[in-house]
C-alpha positions in Angstrom: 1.9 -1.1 -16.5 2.6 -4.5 -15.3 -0.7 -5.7 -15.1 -2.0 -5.1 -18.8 1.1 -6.6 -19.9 -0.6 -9.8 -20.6 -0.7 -12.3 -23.6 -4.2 -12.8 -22.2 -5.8 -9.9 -24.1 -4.5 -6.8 -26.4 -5.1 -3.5 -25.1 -5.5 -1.5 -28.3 -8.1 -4.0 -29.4 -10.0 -3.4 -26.1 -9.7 0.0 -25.9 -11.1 0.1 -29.5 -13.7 -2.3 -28.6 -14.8 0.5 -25.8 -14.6 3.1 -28.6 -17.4 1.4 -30.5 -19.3 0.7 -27.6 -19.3 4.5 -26.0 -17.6 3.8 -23.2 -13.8 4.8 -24.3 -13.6 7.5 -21.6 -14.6 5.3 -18.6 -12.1 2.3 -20.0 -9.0 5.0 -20.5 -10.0 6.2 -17.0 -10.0 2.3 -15.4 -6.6 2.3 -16.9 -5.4 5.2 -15.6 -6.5 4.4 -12.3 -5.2 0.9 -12.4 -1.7 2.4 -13.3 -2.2 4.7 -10.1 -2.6 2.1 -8.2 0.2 -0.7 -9.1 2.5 2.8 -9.0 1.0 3.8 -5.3 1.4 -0.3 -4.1 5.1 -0.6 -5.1 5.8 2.7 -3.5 3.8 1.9 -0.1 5.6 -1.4 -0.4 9.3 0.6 -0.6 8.2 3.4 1.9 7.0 0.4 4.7 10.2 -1.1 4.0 12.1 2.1 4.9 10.0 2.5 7.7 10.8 -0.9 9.3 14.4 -0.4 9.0 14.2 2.8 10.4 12.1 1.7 13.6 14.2 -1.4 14.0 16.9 0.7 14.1 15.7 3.2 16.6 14.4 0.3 18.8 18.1 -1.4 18.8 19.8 2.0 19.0 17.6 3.6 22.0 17.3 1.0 24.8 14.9 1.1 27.4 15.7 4.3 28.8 13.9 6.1 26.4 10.2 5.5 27.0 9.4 8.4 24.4 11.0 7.0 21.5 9.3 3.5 22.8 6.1 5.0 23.0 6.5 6.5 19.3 7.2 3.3 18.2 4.5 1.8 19.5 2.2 4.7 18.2 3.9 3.5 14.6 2.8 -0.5 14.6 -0.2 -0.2 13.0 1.8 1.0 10.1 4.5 -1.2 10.7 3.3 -4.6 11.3 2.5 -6.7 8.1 -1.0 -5.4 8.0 -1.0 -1.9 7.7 -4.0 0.0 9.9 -4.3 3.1 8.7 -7.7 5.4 10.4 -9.7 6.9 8.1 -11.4 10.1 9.6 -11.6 11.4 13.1 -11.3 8.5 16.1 -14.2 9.9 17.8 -16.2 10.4 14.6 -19.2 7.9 13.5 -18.2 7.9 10.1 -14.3 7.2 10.7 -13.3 3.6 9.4 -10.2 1.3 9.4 -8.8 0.4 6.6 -6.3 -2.6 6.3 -3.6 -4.0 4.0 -2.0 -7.1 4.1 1.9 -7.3 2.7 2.2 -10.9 1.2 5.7 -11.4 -0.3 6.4 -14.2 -2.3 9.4 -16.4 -2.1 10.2 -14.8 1.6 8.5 -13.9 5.3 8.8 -10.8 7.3 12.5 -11.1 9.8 10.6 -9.1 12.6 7.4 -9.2 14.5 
């Protein structure tokens, strides 16, 4: 994992430390988790990717005499766009929320809009 390969601290050592303090289980877990998540952000990252070339594709390939295919496209841009939108629950529900990501890339910018 990418993010506990720092100089800043050692692992073992900490994990150790959470040994003697009890809380072993709940520190192996964080790290497990935290490893789920650096694994589920670089595959997002490759999956969006794939999904822009894809819809830039279909967008240069289709023309505007498909208004299906430019609807679907349309219906995709929340996922799209550099901030992903993604609904969680039902639309109509009072318990739904939105939930957001923002793809920052260093050393280059999004080439569509």
């Amino acid at each position: 994992m990418q993010l506990l390969e720092s100089d800043d601290f050692d692992l073992e050592m900490a994990l150790e430390e959470a040994l003697r303090v009890g809380c072993l289980n709940s520190a192996a877990d964080m790290v497990a988790q935290a490893a789920q998540i650096e694994q589920t952000a670089a595959k997002l990252y490759t999956t969006w990717k794939r999904l822009n070339q894809l819809a830039e594709r279909v967008f240069v390939d289709s023309g505007e005499s498909t208004p299906n295919l430019r609807a679907m496209l349309d219906a995709l841009a929340p996922i799209t766009s550099e901030t992903i939108q993604v609904r969680l629950g039902e639309a109509n529900s009072a318990t739904a929320q939105t939930i957001r990501w923002r793809l920052m890339l260093e050393d280059s910018t999004p080439t569509w809009s």
